[in-house]
Every structure is written in C-alpha cells, then in structure tokens.
LUMDOZA-409885 format. One record per residue: x, y, z of N, C-alpha, C in turn; residue in one letter. Coordinates in steps of 0.1 Angstrom, whole numbers, plus 5000, padded with zeros to 4 digits. Each point is the difference from the previous one (the first is absolute). Layout:
BEGIN
XYZXYZXYZA ...
//
This chain:
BEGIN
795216758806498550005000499449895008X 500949865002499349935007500849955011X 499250005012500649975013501149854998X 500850055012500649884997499149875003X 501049834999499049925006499849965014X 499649945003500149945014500549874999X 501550025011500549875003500150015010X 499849925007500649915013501449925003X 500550015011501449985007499749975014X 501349874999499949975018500850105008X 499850045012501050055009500449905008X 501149974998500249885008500950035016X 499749905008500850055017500849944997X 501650085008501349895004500550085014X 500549915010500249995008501749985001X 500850085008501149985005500149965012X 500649875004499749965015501350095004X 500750004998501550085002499650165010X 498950064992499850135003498750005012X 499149904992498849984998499150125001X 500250024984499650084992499049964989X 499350034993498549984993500750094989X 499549954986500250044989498849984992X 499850124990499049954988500350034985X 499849904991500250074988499549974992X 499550034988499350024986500949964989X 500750045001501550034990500749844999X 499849974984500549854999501249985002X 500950114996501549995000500450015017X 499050095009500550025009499949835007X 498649954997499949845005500549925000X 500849984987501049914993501450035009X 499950145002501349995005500049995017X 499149995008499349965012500449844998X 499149974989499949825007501549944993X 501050024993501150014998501150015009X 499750085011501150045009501150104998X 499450094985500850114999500050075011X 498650035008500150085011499749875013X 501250035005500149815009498850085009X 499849875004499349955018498450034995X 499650034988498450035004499649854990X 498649995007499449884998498350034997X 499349934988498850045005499149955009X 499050115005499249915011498649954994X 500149954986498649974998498850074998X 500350135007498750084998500550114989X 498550044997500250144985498250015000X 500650144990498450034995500150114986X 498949944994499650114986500250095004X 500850064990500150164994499549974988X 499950154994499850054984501850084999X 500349924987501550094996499550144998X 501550034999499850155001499750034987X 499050084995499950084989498649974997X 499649915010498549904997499150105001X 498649994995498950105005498949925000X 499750005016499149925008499250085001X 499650085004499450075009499850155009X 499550065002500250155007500049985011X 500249905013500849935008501250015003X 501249934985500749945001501250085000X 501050025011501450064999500949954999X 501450084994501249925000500450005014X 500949894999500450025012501749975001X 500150125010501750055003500849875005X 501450064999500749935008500850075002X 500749995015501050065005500949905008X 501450034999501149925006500450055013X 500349995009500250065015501749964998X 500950135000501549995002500749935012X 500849914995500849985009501050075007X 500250114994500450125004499550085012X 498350005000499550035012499249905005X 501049865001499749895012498849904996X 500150044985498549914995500449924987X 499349914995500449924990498649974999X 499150014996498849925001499550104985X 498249944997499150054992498850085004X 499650094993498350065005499349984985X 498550005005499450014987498750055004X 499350114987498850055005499650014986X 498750025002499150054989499550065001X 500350165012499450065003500750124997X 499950074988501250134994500050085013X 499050045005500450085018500949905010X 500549905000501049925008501050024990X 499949974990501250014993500850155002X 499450074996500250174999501050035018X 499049935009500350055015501249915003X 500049844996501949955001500850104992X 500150064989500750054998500350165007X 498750005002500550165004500550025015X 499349875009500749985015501349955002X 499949904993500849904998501249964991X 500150124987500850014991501549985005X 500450025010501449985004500149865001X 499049925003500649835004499149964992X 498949974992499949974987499850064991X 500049884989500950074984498549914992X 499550104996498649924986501049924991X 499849904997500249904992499450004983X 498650005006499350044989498250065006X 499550074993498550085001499349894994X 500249904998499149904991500349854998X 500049935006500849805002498649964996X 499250055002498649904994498950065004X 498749995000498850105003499249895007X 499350055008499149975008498650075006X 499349975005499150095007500250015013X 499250115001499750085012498849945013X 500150015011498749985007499650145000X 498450035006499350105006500950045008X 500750164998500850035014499450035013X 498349964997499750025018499249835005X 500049934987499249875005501849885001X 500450044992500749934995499549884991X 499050004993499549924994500449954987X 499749924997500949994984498749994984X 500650064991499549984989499349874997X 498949974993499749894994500449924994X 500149875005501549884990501550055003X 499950075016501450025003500149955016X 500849935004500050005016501350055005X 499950015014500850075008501349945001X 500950154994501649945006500150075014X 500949975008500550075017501150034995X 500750065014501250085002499949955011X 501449965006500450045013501950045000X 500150065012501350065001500649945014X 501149994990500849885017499950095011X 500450175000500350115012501349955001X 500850014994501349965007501050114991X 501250035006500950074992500049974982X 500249865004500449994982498849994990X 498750045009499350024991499449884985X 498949945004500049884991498550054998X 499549964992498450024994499249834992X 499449955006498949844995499250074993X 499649944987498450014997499649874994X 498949995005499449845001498050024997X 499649914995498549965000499649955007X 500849925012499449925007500050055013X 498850035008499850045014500549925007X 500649855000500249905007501650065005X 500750004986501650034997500250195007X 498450044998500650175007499949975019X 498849925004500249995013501149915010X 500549954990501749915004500750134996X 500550104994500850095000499650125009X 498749975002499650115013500349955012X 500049855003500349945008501750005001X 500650034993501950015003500450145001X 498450085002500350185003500150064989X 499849954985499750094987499050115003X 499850104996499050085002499050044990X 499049974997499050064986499450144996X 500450034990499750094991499549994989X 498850094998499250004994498650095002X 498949954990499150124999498849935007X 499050075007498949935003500349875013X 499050005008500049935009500849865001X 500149934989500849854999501350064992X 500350174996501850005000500149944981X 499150004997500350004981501050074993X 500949964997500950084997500450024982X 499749894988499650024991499249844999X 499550014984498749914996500649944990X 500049845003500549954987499149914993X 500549954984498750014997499849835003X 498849955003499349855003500749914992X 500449895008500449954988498849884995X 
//
C-alpha cells in the first residue's frame, strides 16, 4: 500500500588504464570488489553521481536503468547503460548476439526531455560518449570539462537534445 522509500546511491567511475576502459557502479559488493583488486587493473577516477536505488519512488521521471555486458566472444568486454526502456529493448533486439542484459535495473535515475534534453528539477545532466572503436567503451560523466577532453581523444556523444543529455542525475 505504500510506495517504496527513497534512497540514494553513488555510481561510482573506474578506469582500466590496461584497456582504457570506463566503468560504473552502484553495487557495494561490486565496489569493494573493484577497489580490492578482485577485478585487477581498475582504479577509481574520482568522479560519480546520485542515483536513487532501485525500488526507490522518486518520481514519474524516474527510470531504471539497464545494464548490458558486450561479449568477449564478439570482440567486446565493456558495459552500456540506459534509462531509456526503448535503448534497452533495441540493444537487445539489434544487438542480442554480442550483448547479454546483466540486469533491467542497477539503480534509477531520470530522464531528460527527449527533444530538449533538459533535465528535471534538482537533477543535472549526465553525458555519454562512445570511444567508436571496435571494442566498444561507453563514459558517463557530469562534467562538460571531462566530456570535451573525451571529445577531444575522438569519443563521440550521445544523447538527447542539443548539448547530448543522456540521463539526469540527481544534484548533489
């Protein structure tokens, strides 16, 4: 009878210089075992941003958001993540041979306007960019400083609305 509560979670970045590859996660066990070295070579880079855990209810905004693994099988090792159930739906149904859903839900977030790309109130803008390279890597960042240094090493942006919003996280 009553909504769940609202909590909040870091997504935190890690970085493989090995690969150099971009990672994100929510998931404490997955962190612990990041800054541990169960999974060698990744490091964090300092940056993260609010989410709401999954089961939270923020808002008629707010989506879960996917994750998918890219197979090493078909030449990929990396992560995606969307909050957009139509991206989610279309990697799997394009893309189902080389990645594999993880999970429909790592933590919730909001959406921008899909034609302003603008973000909810008390939410600011996360980016996407994409290396374009075979092995396929995906950044998401707050900071326009950190997306135009990855635009500048040829990352490419994606997203919604003229500045490329790709989800909304919440202010900290």
């Amino acid at each position: 009878p009553f909504p769940p509560p609202v909590a909040l979670v870091d997504a935190i970045e890690f970085h493989h210089a090995g690969f150099n590859h971009y990672f994100m996660s929510a998931d404490a066990v997955e962190i612990a075992k990041l800054d541990t070295g169960v999974f060698k070579g990744w490091v964090r880079t300092g940056y993260a941003f609010k989410a709401y855990v999954t089961g939270s209810s923020a808002g008629p905004t707010m989506n879960p958001v996917c994750r998918y693994y890219g197979l090493p099988s078909a030449g990929l090792d990396s992560h995606f993540y969307s909050a957009s159930a139509v991206e989610c739906y279309e990697v799997d149904k394009f893309f189902g041979h080389a990645w594999q859903l993880e999970s429909d839900n790592v933590f919730q977030i909001d959406l921008p306007n899909s034609a302003t790309g603008a973000c909810p109130a008390g939410t600011i803008a996360i980016y996407r960019v994409f290396n374009n390279k075979p092995d396929v890597n995906h950044r998401y960042m707050t900071s326009t400083v950190v997306r135009a240094q990855m635009e500048a090493a040829g990352w490419i942006r994606e997203g919604y609305g003229p500045n490329a919003t790709i989800m909304c996280a919440v202010a900290p």
